[in-house]
C-alpha positions as CSV (number, residue, x, y, z in Angstrom):
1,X,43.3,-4.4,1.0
2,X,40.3,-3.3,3.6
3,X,37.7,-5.2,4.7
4,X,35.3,-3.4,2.7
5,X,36.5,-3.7,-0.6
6,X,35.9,-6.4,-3.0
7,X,37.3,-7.5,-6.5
8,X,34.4,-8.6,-8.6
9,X,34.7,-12.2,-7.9
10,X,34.9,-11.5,-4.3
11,X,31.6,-9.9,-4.2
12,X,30.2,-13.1,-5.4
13,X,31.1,-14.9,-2.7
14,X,29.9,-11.8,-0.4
15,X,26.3,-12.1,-1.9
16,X,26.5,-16.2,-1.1
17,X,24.7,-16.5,2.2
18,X,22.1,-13.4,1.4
19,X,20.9,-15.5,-1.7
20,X,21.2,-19.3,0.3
21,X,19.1,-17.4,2.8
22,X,16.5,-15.8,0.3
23,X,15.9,-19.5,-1.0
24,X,15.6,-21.0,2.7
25,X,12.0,-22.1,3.1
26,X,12.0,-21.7,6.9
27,X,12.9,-17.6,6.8
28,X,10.3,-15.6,7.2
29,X,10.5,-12.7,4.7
30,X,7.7,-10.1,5.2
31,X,6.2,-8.0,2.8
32,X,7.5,-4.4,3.2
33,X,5.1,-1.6,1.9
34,X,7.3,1.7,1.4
35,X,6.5,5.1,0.6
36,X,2.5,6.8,-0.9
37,X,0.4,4.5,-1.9
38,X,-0.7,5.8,-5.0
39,X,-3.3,3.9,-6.9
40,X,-4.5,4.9,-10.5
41,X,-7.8,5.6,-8.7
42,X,-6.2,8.7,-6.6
43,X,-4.4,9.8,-9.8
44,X,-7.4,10.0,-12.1
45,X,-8.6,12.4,-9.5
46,X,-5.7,14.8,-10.3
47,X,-7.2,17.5,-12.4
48,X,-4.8,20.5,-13.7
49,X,-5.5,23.8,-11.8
50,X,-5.6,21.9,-8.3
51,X,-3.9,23.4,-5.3
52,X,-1.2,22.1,-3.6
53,X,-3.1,22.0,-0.4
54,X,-5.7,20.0,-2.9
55,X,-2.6,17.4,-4.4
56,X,-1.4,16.9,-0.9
57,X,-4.9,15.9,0.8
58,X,-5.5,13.5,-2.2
59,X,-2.4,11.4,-2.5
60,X,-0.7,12.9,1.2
61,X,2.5,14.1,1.6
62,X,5.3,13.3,-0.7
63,X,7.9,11.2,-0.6
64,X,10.7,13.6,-1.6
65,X,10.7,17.6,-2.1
66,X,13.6,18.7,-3.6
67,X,14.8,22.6,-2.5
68,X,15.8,23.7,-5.4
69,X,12.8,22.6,-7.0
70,X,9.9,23.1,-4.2
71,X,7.0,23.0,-7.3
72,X,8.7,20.0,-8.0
73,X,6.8,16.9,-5.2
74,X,7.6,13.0,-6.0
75,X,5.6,10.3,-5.0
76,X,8.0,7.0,-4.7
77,X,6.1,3.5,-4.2
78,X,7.8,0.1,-3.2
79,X,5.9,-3.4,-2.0
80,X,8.0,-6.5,-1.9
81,X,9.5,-9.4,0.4
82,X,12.3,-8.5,2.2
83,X,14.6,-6.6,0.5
84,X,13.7,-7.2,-3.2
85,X,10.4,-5.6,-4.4
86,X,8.4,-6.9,-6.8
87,X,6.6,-3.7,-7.4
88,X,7.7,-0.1,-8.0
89,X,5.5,2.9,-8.7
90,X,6.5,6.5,-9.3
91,X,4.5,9.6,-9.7
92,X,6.0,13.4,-10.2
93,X,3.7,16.0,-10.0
94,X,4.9,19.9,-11.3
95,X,3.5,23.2,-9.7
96,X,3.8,26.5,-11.0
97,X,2.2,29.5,-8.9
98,X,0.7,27.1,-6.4
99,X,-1.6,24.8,-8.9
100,X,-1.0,21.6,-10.9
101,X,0.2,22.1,-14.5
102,X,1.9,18.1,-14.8
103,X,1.9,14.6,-13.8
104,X,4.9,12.8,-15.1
105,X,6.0,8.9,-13.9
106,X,4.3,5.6,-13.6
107,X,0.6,6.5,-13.3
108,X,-0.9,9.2,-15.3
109,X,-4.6,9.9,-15.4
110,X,-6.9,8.1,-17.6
111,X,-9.4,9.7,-19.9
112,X,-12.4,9.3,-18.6
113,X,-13.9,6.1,-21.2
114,X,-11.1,4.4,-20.0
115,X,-11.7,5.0,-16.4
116,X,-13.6,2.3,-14.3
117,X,-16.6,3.1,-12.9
118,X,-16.4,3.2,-8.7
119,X,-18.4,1.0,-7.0
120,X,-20.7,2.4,-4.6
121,X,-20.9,0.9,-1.5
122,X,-23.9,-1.5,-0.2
123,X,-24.9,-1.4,2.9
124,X,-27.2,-3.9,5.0
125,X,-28.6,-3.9,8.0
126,X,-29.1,-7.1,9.7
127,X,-31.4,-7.9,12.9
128,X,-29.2,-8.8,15.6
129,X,-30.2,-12.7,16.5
130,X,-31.4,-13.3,20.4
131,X,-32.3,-17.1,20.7
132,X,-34.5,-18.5,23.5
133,X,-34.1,-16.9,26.6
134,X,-33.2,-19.8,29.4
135,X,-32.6,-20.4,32.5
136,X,-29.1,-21.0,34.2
137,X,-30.5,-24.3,35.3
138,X,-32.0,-25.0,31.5
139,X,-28.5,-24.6,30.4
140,X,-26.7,-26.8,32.4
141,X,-29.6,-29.9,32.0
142,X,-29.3,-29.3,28.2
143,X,-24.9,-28.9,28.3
144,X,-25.2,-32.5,30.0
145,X,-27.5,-33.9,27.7
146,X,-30.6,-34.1,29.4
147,X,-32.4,-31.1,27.5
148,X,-35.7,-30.7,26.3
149,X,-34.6,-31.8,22.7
């Protein structure tokens, strides 16, 4: 039997120290963001007819291209701690002759009364603040306490 084979109750002992560690409270586990973002947002902008060029500026290159299939582009999506992740998000997108015909997987555009509504953004200017101009001295008496307060 080789090092790298387990019977089934041999892999349970394997996975012991991964899982004691997962439950350590002093490990850091980080949150790993893998793959396109793709919110619902970017695929409710996905209209049929759109270019690849257009699909690729949208939601960026994808994940995978198959060869066999290049009007075939898959959009893969993973955020969790560690190694486990807690979400998943997939989104296929078909081609024929160079333009958007389908959007298969997780996220699929919205019709438009269920879509919701961008909001613009505000913004403000604000004045920079200059307080009273003093002098080095004026500083220093009023850093010791002995101010004109």
């Amino acid at each position: 039997m080789g090092c790298s084979s387990f019977s089934e109750g041999a892999r349970d002992v394997a996975d012991v120290i991964p899982n004691a560690l997962d439950k350590a409270p002093l490990i850091y586990r980080p949150t790993i963001q893998q793959g396109n973002v793709v919110t619902q947002e970017l695929v409710n902008e996905l209209e049929p007819g759109m270019t690849k060029r257009q699909v690729r500026f949208l939601l960026g290159t994808p994940m995978l291209t198959d060869v066999f299939h290049a009007d075939r582009w898959d959009y893969a999506y993973t955020l969790g701690e560690g190694s486990t992740p807690d979400e998943m998000k997939r989104v296929t997108v078909y081609f024929e002759d160079d333009r958007l015909v389908r959007i298969n997987g997780d996220l699929r555009p919205q019709p438009p009364h269920e879509r919701v509504e961008k909001k613009k953004d505000v913004v403000v200017t604000v004045p920079d603040w200059e307080g009273e101009k003093k002098t080095l001295f004026e500083r220093a008496m009023g850093a010791v306490g002995l101010g004109d307060d």
